[in-house]
N, C-alpha and C positions, 0 to 999 in steps of 0.2 A: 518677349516670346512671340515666336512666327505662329501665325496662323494657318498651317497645310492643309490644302486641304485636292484629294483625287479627283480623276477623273470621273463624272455619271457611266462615261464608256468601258471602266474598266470595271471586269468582272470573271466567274471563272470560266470562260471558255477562253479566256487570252493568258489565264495561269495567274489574275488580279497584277499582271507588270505592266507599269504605266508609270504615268509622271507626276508628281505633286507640284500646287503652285501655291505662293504664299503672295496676296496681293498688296500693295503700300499705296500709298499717294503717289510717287513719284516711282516705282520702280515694280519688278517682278521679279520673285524669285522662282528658282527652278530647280526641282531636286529627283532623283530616282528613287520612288516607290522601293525598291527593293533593297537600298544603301543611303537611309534617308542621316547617315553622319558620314558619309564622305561630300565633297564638294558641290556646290552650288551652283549656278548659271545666274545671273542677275541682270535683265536687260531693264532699260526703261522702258516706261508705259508706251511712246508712242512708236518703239521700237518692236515689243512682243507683240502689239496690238497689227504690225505691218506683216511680221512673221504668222502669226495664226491666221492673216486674211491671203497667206499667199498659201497655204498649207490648203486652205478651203477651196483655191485653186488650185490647186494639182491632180493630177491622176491618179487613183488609188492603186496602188502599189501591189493590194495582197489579191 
């Protein structure tokens, strides 16, 4: 059994939609908050870990 677990940033002023992750030794799982039995996203660790540091560099959006 996966361990999901939310974002601390989602809440209700964004309508609680966000993403859940479920961590492994060796990988990450990825799933929508809102359709958490349709499909997955599964990157490895030093893969997710390149993707959230590049995320932390970008320009915010909203």
């Amino acid at each position: 059994m996966e361990n999901w677990r939310k974002s601390s940033y989602s809440g209700p002023d964004d309508g609680n939609n966000c993403v859940e992750i479920a961590p492994h030794p060796t990988h990450i799982s990825i799933r929508d908050s809102k359709s958490p039995t349709r499909a997955t996203l599964t990157l490895t660790t030093p893969t997710f870990t390149a993707f959230i540091n590049a995320l932390k560099r970008s320009p915010k959006t909203r």
